[in-house]
C-alpha positions as a Markdown table, in Angstrom:
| # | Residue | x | y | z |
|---|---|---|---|---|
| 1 | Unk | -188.7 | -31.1 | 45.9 |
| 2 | Unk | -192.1 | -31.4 | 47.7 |
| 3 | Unk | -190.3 | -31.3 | 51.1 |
| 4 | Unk | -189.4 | -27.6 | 49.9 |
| 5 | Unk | -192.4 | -27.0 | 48.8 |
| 6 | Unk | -194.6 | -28.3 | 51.5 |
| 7 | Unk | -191.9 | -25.8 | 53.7 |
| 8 | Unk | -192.3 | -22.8 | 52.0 |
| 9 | Unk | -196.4 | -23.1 | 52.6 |
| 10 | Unk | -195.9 | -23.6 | 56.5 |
| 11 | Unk | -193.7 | -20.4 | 56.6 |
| 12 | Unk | -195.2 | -17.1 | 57.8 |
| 13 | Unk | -195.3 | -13.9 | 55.3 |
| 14 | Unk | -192.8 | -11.2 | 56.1 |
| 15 | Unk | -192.8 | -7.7 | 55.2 |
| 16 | Unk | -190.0 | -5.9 | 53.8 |
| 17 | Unk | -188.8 | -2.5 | 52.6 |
| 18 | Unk | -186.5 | -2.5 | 49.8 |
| 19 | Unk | -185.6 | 1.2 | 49.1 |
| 20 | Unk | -188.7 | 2.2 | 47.3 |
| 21 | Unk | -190.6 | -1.3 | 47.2 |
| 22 | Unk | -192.4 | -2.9 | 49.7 |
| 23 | Unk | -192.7 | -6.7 | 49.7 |
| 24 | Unk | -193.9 | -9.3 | 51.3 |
| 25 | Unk | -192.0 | -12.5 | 51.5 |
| 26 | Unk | -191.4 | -15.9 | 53.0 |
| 27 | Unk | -188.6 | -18.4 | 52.7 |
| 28 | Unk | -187.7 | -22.4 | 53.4 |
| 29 | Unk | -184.4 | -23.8 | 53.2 |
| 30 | Unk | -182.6 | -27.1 | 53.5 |
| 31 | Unk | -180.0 | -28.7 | 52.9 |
| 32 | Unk | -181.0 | -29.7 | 49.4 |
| 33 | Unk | -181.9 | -26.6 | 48.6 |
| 34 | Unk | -184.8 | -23.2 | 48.6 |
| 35 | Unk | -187.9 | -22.2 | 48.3 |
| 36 | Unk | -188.5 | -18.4 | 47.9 |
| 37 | Unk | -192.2 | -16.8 | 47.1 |
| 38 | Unk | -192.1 | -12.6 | 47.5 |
| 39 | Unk | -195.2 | -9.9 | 46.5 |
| 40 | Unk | -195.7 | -6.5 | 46.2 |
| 41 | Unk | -199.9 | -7.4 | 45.8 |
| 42 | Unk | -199.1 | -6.6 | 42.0 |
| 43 | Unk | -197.2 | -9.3 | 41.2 |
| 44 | Unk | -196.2 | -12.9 | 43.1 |
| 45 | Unk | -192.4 | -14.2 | 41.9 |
| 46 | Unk | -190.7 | -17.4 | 43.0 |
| 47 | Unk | -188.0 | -19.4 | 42.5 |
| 48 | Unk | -187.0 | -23.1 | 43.5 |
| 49 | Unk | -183.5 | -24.4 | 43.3 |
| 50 | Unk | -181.3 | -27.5 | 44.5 |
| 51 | Unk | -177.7 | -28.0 | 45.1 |
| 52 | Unk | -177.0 | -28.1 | 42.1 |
| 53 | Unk | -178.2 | -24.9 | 40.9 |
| 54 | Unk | -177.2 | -23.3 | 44.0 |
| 55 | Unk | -173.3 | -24.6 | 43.5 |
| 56 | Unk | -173.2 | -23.5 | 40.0 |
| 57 | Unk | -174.7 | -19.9 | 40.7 |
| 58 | Unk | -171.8 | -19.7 | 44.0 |
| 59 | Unk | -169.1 | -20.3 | 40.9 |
| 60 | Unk | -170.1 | -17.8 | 39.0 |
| 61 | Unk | -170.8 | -15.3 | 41.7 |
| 62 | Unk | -168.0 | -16.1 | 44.1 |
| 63 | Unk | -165.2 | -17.6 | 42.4 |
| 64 | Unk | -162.6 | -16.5 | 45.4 |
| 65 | Unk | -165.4 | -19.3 | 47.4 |
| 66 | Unk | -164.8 | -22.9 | 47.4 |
| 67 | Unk | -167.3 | -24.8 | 49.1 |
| 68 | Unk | -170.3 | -27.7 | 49.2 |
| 69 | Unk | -173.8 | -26.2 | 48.7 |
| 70 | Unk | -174.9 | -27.0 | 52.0 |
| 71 | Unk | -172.7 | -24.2 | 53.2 |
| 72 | Unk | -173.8 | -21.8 | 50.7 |
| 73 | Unk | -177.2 | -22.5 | 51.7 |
| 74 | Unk | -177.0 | -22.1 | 55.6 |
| 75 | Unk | -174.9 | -19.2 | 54.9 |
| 76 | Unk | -177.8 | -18.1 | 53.0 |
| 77 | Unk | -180.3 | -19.3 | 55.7 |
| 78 | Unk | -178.1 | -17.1 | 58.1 |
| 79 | Unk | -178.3 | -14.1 | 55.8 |
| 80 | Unk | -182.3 | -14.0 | 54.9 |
| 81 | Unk | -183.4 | -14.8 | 58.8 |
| 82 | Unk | -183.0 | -11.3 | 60.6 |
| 83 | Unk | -184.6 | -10.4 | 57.2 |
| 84 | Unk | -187.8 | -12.2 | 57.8 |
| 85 | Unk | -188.4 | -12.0 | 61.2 |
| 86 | Unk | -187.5 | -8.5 | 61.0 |
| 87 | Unk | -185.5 | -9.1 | 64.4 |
| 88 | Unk | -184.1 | -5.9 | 66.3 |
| 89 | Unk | -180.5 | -6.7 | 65.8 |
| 90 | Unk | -179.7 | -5.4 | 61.8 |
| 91 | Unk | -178.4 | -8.2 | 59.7 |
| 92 | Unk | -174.8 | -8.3 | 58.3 |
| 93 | Unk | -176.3 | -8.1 | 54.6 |
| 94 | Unk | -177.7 | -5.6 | 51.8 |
| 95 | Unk | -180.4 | -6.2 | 50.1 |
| 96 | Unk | -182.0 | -4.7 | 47.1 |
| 97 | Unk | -184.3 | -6.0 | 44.0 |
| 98 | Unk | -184.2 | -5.1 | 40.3 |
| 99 | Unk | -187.2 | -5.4 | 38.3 |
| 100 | Unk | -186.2 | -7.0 | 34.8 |
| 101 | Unk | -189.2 | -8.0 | 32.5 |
| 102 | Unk | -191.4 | -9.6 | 34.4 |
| 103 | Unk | -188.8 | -11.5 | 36.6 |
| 104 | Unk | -187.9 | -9.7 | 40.0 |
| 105 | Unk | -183.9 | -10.6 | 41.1 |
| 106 | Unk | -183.4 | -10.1 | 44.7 |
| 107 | Unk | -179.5 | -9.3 | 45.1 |
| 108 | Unk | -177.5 | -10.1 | 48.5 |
| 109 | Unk | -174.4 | -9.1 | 49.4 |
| 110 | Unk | -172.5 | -9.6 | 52.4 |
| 111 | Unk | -169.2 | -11.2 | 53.8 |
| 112 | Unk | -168.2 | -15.0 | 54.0 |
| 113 | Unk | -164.7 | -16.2 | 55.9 |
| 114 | Unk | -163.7 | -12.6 | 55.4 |
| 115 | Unk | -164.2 | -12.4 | 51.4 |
| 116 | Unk | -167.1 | -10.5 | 50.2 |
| 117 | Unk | -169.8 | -13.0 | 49.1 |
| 118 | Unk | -172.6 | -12.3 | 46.5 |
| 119 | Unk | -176.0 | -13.9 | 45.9 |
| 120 | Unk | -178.5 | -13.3 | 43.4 |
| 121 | Unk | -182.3 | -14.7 | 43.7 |
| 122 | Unk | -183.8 | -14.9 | 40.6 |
| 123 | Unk | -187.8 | -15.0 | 41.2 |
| 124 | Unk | -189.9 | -15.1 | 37.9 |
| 125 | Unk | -193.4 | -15.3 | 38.0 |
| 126 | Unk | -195.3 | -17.4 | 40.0 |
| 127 | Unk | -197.8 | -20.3 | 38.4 |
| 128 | Unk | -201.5 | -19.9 | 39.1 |
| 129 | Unk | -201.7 | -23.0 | 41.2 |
| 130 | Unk | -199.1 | -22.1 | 43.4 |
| 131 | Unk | -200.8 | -18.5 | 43.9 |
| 132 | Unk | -204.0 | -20.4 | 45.1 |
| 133 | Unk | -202.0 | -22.7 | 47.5 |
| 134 | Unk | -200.6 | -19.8 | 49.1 |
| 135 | Unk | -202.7 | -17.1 | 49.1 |
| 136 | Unk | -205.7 | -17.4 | 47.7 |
| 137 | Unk | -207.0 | -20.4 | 49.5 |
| 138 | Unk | -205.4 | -19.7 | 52.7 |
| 139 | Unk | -207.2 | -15.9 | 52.4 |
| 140 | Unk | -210.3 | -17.4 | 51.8 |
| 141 | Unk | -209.7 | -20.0 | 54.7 |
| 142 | Unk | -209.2 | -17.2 | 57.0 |
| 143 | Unk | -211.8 | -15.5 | 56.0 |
| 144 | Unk | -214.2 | -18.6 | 56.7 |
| 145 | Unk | -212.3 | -18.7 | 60.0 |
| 146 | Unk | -212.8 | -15.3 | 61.1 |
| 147 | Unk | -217.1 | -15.4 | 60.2 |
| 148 | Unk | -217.3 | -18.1 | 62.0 |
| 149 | Unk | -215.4 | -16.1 | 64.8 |
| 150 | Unk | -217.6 | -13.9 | 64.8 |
| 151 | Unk | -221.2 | -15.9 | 64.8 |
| 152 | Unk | -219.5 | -17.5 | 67.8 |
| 153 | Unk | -219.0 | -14.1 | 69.7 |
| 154 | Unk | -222.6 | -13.1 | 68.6 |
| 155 | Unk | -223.9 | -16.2 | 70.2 |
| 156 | Unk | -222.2 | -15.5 | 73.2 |
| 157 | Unk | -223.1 | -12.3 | 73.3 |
| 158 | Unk | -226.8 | -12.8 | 72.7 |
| 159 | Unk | -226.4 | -15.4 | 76.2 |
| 160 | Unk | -224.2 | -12.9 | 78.4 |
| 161 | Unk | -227.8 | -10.7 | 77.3 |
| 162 | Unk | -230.0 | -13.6 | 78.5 |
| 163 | Unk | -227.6 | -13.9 | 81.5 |
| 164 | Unk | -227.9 | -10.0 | 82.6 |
| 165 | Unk | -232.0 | -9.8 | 82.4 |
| 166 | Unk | -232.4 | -12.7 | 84.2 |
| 167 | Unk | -230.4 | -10.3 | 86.9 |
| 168 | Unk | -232.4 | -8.3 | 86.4 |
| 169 | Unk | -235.7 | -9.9 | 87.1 |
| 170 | Unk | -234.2 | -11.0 | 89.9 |
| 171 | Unk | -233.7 | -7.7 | 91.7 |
| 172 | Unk | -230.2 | -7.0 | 90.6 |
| 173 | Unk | -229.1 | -3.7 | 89.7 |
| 174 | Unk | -225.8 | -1.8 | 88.1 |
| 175 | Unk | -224.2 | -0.3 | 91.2 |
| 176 | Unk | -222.1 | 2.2 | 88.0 |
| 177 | Unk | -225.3 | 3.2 | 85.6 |
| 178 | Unk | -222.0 | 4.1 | 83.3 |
| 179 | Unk | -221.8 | 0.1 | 83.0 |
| 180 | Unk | -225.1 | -0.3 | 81.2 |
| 181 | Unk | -225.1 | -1.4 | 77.8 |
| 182 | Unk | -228.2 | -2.5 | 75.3 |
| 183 | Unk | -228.8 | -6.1 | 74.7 |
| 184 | Unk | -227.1 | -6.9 | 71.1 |
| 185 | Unk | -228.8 | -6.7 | 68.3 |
| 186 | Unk | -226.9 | -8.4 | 65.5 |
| 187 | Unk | -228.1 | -7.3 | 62.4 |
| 188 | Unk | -227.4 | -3.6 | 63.3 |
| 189 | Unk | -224.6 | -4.3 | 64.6 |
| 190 | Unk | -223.7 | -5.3 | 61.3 |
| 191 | Unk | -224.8 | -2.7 | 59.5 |
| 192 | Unk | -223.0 | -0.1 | 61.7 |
| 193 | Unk | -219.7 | -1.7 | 60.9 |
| 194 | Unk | -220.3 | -1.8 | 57.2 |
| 195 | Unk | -220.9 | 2.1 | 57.6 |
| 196 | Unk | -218.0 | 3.3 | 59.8 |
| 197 | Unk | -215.7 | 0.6 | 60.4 |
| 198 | Unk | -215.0 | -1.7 | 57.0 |
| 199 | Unk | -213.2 | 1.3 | 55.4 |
| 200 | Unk | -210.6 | 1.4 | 57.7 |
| 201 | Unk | -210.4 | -2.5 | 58.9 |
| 202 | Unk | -210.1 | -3.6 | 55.1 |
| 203 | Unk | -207.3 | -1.2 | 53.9 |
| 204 | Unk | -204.9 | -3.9 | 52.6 |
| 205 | Unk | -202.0 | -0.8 | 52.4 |
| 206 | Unk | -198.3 | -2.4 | 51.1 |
| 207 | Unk | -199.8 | -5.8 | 53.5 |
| 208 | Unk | -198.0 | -4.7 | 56.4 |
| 209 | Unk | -200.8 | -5.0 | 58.2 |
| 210 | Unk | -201.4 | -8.6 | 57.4 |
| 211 | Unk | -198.4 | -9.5 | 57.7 |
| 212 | Unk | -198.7 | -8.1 | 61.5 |
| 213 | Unk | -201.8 | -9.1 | 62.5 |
| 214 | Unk | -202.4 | -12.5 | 61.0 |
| 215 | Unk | -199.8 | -14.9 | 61.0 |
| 216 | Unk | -200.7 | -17.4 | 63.4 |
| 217 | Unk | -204.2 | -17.7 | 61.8 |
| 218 | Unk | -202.5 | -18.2 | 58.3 |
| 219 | Unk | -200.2 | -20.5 | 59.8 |
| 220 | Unk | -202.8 | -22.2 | 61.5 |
| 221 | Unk | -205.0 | -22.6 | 58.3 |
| 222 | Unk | -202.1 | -23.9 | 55.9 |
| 223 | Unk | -201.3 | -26.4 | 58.8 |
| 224 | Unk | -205.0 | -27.6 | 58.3 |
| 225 | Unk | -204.7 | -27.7 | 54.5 |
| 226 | Unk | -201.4 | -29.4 | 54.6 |
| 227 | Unk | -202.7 | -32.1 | 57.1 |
| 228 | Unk | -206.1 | -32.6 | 54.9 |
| 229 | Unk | -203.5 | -32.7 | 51.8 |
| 230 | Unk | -201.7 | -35.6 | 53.8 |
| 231 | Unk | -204.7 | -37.8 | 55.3 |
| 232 | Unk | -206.1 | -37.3 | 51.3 |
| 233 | Unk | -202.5 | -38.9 | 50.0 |
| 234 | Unk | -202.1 | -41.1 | 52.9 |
| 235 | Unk | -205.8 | -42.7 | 51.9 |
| 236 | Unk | -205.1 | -42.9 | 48.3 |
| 237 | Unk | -201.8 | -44.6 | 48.9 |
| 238 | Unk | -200.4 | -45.9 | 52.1 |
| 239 | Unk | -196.8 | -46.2 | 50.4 |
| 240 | Unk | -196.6 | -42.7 | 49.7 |
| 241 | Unk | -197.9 | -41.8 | 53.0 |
| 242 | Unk | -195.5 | -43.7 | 55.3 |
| 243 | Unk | -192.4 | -42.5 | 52.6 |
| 244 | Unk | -193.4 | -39.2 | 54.1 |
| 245 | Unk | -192.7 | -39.5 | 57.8 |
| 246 | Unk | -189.2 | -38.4 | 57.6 |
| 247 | Unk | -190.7 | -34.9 | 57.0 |
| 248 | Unk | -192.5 | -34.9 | 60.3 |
| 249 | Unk | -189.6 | -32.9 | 62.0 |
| 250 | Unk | -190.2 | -29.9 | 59.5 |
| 251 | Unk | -193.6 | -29.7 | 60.0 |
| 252 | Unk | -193.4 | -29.8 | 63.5 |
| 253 | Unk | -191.6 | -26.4 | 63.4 |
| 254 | Unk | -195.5 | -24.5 | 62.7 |
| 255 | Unk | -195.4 | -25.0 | 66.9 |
| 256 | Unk | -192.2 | -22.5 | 67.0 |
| 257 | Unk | -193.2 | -20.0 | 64.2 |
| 258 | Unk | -190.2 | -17.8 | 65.1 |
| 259 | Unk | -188.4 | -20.3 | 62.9 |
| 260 | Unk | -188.6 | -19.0 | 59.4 |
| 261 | Unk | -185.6 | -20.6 | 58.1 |
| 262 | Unk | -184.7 | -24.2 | 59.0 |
| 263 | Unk | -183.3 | -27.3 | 58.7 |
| 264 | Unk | -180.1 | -25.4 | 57.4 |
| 265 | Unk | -176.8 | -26.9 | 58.3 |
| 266 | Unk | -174.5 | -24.6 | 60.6 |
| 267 | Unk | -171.8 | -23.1 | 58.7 |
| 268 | Unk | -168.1 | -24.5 | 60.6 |
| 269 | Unk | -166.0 | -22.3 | 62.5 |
| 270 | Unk | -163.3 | -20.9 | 60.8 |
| 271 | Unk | -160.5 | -22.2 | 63.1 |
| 272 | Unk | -162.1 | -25.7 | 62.4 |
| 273 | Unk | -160.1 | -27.5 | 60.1 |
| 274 | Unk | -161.9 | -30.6 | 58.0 |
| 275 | Unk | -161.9 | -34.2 | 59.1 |
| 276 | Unk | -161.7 | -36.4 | 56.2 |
| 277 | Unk | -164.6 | -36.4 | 52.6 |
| 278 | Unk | -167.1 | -38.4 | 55.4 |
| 279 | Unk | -167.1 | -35.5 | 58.3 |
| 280 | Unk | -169.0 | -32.1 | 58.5 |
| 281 | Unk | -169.6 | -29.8 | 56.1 |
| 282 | Unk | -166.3 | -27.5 | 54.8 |
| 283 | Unk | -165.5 | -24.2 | 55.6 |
| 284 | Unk | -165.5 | -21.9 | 52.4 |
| 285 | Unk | -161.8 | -21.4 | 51.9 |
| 286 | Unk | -160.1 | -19.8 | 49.5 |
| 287 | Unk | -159.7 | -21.7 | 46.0 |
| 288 | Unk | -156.3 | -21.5 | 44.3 |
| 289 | Unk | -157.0 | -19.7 | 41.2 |
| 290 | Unk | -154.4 | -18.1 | 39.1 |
| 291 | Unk | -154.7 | -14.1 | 39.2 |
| 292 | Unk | -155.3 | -14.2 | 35.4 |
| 293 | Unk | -158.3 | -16.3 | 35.5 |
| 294 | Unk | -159.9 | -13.7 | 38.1 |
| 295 | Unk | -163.1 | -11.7 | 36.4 |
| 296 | Unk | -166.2 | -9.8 | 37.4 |
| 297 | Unk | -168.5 | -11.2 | 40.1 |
| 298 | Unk | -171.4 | -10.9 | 37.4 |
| 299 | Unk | -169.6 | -11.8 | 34.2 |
C-alpha cells in the first residue's frame, strides 16, 4: 500500500460543494486500489482499500455488475476526476455525503454499460500521523516557504532602493513625479500589514481559497518531503530503495498536476468483446442471476 499512499500525498486538494457541506478533498487511484483523504477543517476522514475490498463492496452494491476490480476502479477514477479538478464539463455522477458517527460515507451514483452503478466511500477518521503528513507539515512547510519569500523580496527591494539613489546622485530625475515612491522600510512595512491587511489575507473561509491559490506550492513542498523521505530510506537501506524505482512513473506525474487521478486502467469499449483470461481488462457485463435472488442495492 505505500505506493497508494505515497500517491495520495503528491495529489493536490480540491474543493467541493456537497449540498450544504463544503469539503476539501484529494484522491489516488490504481490498479490495486484507493486512497481517499476529504475535510471540512472540522474533521479529516479517509479510507484505504485494495481489490479485494473494492470487489466485495461492487457485489454487494451492484449485483446486476460482473467484473475485475480494475474496472471498478477506473470506472471509479473516471467518475471522481471532473469532481476534483472541478473541470467545466459536469460529470456524469451524483454525489452526496452522510455523516454517521464520526465516519463520513461519500455516496456515488451514476451509470455503467447502461445499468445504474452505485458506490459508497466509507471515510472514518483519519490517524494523527497521517493528518501531519498531509497537512500539518506541508502547512507549516509553506509557511517556511512563503517567509523566506518574502525576506527575499525585501532584500531586493532594499537594492532596487540603493539602485534608484544612486540615480539620483547621479543627476537623474522622475520624468512622472506620480512614479515616486519612498525607499522601503521593512519593519513598518510589517506592521502596516499586521494592521490592515492579515485580517483579510488569513480568512481560511470553507478552504476554498487554499485550495485556489496554493496548490503548486503544496505540491511543490510534499514533492520535497517525499524526496527527503526517499534519500532518508534509500541511505538506511539500499534494497528498499532500488525495490522502489518501479514507482518513479507515479511520481513523475507532480510535473502534470492536472492529473489528479492516475495510473487507472481504461475501462474497454463496450462493443469489445474479451480475448482469452490473459488479455485486457473485461467489460462489466451483465451476470446471470436468477430474478429471485435480486435484492436491494444496500441490503
Amino acid at each position: 500500500m505505500e505506493e497508494l499512499e505515497q500517491g495520495l500525498l503528491m495529489q493536490p486538494w480540491a474543493w467541493l460543494q456537497l449540498a450544504e457541506d463544503s469539503l476539501l478533498a484529494k484522491a489516488y487511484i490504481t490498479k490495486q486500489g484507493y486512497a481517499l483523504l476529504v475535510s471540512n477543517l472540522h474533521h479529516v476522514w479517509h479510507e484505504q482499500v485494495d481489490t479485494s475490498v473494492v470487489s466485495q463492496r461492487a457485489k454487494e452494491l451492484n449485483k446486476r455488475l460482473t467484473a475485475p476490480p480494475a474496472a471498478f476502479l477506473c470506472h471509479l477514477a473516471d467518475l471522481l476526476r471532473p469532481l476534483l479538478k472541478d473541470t467545466a464539463c459536469p460529470g456524469k455522477a451524483t454525489f452526496s455525503c452522510d455523516h454517521v458517527a464520526e465516519a463520513l460515507i461519500l455516496r456515488v451514483r451514476s451509470e455503467l454499460s447502461g445499468l445504474p452503478f452505485y458506490w459508497n466511500f466509507h471515510c472514518i477518521l483519519a490517524s494523527p500521523s497521517l493528518v501531519s503528513q498531509h497537512l500539518i507539515r506541508p502547512l507549516m512547510g509553506m509557511s517556511l516557504a512563503l517567509q523566506c519569500q518574502a525576506r527575499e523580496l525585501a532584500t531586493l527591494l532594499h537594492l532596487k532602493d540603493l539602485e534608484i539613489q544612486d540615480y539620483q546622485e547621479s543627476g537623474a530625475a522622475l520624468s512622472r513625479d506620480r512614479l515616486k515612491t519612498e525607499p522601503f522600510e521593512e519593519n513598518s512595512f510589517l506592521e502596516q500589514f499586521m494592521v490592515e491587511k492579515l485580517p483579510e489575507a488569513c480568512s481560511v473561509g470553507d478552504g476554498r481559497p487554499f485550495v485556489m491559490n496554493l496548490q503548486s506550492l503544496y505540491l511543490a513542498v510534499t514533492r520535497q518531503e517525499v524526496q527527503v523521505g526517499q534519500k532518508h530510506q534509500g541511505t538506511e537501506d539500499p534494497q528498499t530503495s532500488s525495490s522502489a524505482s518501479p514507482q518513479r512513473t507515479d511520481i513523475q506525474l507532480l510535473n502534470q498536476p492536472e492529473e489528479l487521478i492516475s495510473s487507472a486502467p481504461s475501462l474497454p469499449a463496450p462493443e469489445k468483446e474479451p480475448t482469452g483470461t490473459s488479455g485486457p481488462v473485461q467489460r462489466p457485463q451483465l451476470s446471470k442471476v436468477k430474478r429471485k435472488k435480486l435484492r436491494g442495492l444496500f441490503s
